[in-house]
Kinemage of the C-alpha trace (Angstrom):
@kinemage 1
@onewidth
@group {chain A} dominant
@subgroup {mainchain}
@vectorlist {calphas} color= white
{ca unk a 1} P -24.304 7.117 -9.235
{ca unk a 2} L -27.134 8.854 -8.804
{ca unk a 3} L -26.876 12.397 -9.206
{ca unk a 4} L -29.738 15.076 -8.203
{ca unk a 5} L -29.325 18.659 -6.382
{ca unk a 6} L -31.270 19.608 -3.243
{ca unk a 7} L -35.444 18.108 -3.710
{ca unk a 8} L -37.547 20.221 -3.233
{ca unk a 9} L -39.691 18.450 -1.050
{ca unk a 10} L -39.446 15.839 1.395
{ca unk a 11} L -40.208 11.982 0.494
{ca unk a 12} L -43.865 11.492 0.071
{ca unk a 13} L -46.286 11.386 2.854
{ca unk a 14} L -46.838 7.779 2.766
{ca unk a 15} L -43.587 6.985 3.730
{ca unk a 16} L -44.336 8.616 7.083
{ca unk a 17} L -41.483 11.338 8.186
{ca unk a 18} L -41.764 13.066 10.618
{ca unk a 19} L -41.401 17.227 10.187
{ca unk a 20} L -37.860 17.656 11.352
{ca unk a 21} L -37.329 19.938 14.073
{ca unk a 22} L -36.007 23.228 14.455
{ca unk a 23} L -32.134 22.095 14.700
{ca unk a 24} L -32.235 19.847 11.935
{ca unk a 25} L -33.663 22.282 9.756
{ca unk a 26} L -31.103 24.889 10.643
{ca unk a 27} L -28.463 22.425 9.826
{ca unk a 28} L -30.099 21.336 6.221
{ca unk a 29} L -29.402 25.232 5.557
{ca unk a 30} L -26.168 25.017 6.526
{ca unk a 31} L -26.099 22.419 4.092
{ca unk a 32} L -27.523 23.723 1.141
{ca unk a 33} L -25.373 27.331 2.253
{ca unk a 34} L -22.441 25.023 1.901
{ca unk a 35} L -23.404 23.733 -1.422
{ca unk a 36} L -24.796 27.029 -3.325
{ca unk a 37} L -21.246 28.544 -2.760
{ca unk a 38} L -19.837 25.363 -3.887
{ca unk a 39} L -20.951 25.496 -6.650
{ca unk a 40} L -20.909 29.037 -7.463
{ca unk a 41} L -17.420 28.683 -6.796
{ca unk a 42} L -17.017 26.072 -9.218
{ca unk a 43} L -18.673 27.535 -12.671
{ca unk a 44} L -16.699 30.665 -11.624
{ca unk a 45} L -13.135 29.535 -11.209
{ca unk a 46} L -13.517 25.581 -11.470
{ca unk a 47} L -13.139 22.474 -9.000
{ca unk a 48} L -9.202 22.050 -8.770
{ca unk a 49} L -9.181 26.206 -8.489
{ca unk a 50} L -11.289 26.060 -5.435
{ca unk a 51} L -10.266 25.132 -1.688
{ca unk a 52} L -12.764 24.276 0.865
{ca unk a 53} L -11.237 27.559 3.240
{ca unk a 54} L -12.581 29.515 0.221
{ca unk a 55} L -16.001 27.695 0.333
{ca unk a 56} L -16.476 27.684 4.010
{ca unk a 57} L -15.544 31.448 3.842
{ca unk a 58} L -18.458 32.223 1.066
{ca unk a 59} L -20.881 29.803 2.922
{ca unk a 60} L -19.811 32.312 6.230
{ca unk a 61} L -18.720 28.643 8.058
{ca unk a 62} L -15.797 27.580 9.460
{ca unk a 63} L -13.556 24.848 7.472
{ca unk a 64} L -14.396 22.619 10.516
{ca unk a 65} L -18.252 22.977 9.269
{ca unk a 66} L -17.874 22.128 6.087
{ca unk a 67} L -16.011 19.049 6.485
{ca unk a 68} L -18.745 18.338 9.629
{ca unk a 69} L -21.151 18.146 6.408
{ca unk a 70} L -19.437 16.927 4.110
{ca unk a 71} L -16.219 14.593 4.682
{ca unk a 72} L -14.387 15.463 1.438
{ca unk a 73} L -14.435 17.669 -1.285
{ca unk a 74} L -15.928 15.211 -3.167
{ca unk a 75} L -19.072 14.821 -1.135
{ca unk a 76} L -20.040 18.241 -1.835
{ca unk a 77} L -20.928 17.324 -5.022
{ca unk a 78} L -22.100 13.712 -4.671
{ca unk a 79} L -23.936 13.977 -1.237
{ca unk a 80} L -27.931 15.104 -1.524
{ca unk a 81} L -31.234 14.457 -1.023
{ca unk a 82} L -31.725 12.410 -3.895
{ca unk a 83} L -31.207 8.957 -2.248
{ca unk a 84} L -34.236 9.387 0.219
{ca unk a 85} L -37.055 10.628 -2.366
{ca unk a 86} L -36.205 7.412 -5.030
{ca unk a 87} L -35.989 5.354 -2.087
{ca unk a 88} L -39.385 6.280 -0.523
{ca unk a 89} L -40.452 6.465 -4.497
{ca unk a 90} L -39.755 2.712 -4.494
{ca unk a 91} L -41.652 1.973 -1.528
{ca unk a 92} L -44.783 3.276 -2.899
{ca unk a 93} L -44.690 1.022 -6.194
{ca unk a 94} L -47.002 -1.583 -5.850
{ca unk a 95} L -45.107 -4.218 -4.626
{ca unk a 96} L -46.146 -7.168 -7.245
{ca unk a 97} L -44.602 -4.345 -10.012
{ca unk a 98} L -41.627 -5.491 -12.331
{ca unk a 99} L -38.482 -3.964 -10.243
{ca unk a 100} L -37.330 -1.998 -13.200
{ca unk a 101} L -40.575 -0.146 -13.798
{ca unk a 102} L -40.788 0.623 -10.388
{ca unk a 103} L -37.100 2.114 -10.336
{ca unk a 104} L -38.018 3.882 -13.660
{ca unk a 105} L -41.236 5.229 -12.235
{ca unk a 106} L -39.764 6.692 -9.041
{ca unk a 107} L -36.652 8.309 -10.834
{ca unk a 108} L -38.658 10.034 -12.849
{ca unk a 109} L -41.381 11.538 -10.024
{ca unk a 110} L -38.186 12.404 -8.296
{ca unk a 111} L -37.212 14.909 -11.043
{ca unk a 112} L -40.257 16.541 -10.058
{ca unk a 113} L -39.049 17.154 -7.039
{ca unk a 114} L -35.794 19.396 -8.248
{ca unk a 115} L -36.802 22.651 -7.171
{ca unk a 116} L -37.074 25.128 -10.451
{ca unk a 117} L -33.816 27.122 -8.911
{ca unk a 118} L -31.800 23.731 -8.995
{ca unk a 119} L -32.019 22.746 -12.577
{ca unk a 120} L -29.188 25.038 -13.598
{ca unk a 121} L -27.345 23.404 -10.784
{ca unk a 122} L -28.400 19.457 -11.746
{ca unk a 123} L -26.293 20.132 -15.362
{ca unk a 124} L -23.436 21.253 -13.264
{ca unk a 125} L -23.791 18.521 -11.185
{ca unk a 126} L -23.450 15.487 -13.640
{ca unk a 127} L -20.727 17.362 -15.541
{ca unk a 128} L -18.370 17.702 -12.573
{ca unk a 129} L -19.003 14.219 -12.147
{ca unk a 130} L -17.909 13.360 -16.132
{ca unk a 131} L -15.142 15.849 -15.681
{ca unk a 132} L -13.274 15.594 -12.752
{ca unk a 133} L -11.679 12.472 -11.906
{ca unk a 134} L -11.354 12.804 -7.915
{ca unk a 135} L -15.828 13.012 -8.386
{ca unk a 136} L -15.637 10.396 -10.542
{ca unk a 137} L -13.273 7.716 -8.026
{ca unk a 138} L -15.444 8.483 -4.969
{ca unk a 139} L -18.527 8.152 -7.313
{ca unk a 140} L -18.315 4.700 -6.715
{ca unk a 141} L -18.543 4.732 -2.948
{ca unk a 142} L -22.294 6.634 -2.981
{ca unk a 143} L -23.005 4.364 -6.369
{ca unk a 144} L -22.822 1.021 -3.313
{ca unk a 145} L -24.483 2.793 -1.279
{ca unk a 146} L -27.224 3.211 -3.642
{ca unk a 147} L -27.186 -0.151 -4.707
{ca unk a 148} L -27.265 -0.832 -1.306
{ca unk a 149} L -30.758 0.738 -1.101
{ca unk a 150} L -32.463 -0.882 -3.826
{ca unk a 151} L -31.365 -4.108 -3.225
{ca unk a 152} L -32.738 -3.887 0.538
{ca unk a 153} L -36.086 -2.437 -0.599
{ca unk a 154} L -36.739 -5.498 -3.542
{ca unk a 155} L -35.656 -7.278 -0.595
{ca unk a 156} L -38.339 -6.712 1.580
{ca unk a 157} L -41.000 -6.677 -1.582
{ca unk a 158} L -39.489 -9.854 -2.738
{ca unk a 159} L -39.070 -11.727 0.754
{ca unk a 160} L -34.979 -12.461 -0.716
{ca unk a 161} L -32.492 -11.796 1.433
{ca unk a 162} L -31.003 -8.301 0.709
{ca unk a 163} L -27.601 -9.947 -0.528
{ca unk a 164} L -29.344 -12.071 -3.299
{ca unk a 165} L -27.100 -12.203 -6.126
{ca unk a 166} L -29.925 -11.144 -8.784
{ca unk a 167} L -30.989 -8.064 -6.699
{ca unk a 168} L -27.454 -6.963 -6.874
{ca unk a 169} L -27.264 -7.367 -10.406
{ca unk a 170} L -30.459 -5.445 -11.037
{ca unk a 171} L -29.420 -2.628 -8.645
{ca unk a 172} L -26.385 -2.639 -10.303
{ca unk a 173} L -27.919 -2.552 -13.623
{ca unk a 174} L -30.206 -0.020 -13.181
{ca unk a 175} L -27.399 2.266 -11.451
{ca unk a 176} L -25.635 2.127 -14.364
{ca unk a 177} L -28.224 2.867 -17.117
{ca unk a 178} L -29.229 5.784 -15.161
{ca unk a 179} L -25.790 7.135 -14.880
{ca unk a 180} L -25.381 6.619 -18.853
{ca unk a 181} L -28.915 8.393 -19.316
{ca unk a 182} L -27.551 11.172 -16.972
{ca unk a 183} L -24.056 11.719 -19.267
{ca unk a 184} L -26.107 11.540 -22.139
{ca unk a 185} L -28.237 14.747 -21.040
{ca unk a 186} L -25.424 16.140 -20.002
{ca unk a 187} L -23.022 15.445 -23.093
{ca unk a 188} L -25.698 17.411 -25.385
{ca unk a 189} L -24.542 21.005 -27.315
{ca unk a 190} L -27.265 22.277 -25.600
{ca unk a 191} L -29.080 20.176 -23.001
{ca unk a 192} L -32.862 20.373 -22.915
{ca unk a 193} L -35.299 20.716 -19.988
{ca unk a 194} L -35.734 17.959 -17.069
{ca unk a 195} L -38.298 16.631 -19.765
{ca unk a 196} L -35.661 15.358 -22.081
{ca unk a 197} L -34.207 13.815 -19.508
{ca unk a 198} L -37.008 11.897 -18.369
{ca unk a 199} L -37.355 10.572 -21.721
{ca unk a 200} L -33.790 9.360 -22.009
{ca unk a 201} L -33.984 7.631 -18.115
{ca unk a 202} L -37.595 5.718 -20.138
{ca unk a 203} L -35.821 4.804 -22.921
{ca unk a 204} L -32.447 3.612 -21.082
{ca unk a 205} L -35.039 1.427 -18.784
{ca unk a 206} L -37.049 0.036 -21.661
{ca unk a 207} L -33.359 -1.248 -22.843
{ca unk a 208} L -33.315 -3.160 -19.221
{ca unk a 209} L -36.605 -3.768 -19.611
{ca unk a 210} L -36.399 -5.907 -22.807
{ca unk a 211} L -33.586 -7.723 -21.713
{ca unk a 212} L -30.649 -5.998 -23.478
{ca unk a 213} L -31.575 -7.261 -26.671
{ca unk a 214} L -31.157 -4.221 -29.711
């Protein structure tokens, strides 16, 4: 699980993307229409209280568009620009960097990239995904997905194959301290600023980073 709201900008430069055109940006508003009702929706009258004819109809969408966007309920939540900035983050590590720093390094520029309007919307985010168990079961799918990602990019700075066992385990590994780092923030009385945060992802990495030993 990696959980972020909309970035603010697009993956860095060096990765090379192209500006997208006029019809892809008018459907990445749809998207993020889609989403700011969401969850507006959500902190008002909660998840389970809130069908997706009520979303489409404060997005002004059809049902048909919001499930064009986003398959499920679920994805609402869980789907967002987050897996493209830490991936091209990655890529710009140097490649003879320990994989963990690297991960560590480009999780924390991609807070950065959570636009100033988001942040609010970031706490929500990882506390649906404590809270409500139908988030939390198709969590898992987008937390392979992820792994998916890392394991292909130490892949191709390694020279393994993208299914080598220890890869997996280090994506998987890393996945899952972030996620605990997340809940942590998230847990708090009163959460700090996307600076705490950044200091609990260093210190949950420095844990992987010392081998698990207390």
């Amino acid at each position: 699980m990696l959980p972020m709201v909309s970035a603010r900008t697009t993956p860095p430069a060096a990765a090379g993307p192209a500006r997208p055109g006029l019809r892809e940006r008018k459907k990445l508003q749809t998207r993020r229409a889609i989403r700011r009702a969401a969850y507006r929706l959500f902190e008002e009258q909660g998840y389970d209280a809130t069908p997706v004819d009520q979303i489409a109809e404060a997005a002004e969408v059809s049902p048909s568009t919001v499930f064009r966007y986003f398959p499920t309920k679920e994805d609402i939540v869980l789907t967002d620009a987050y897996h493209a900035v830490l991936e091209a983050g990655i890529r710009a590590r140097p490649a003879d960097e320990p994989p963990v720093e690297s991960i560590r390094r480009a999780t924390v520029a991609a807070l950065g990239t959570v636009a100033p309007e988001d942040r609010g919307k970031l706490l929500q985010h990882i506390r649906l995904i404590r809270e409500v168990p139908a988030i939390r079961g198709r969590t898992a799918e987008h937390t392979a997905r992820d792994a998916a990602m890392i394991s292909t990019v130490l892949a191709e700075r390694s020279g393994r194959p993208a299914d080598d066992l220890e890869l997996r385990v280090v994506g998987s590994a890393v996945l899952a301290a972030l996620q605990e780092a997340m809940l942590s923030w998230a847990e708090q009385d009163r959460p700090g600023d996307l600076d705490t945060l950044a200091e609990l992802i260093h210190r949950t990495m420095e844990v992987l980073a010392r081998g698990l030993t207390l």
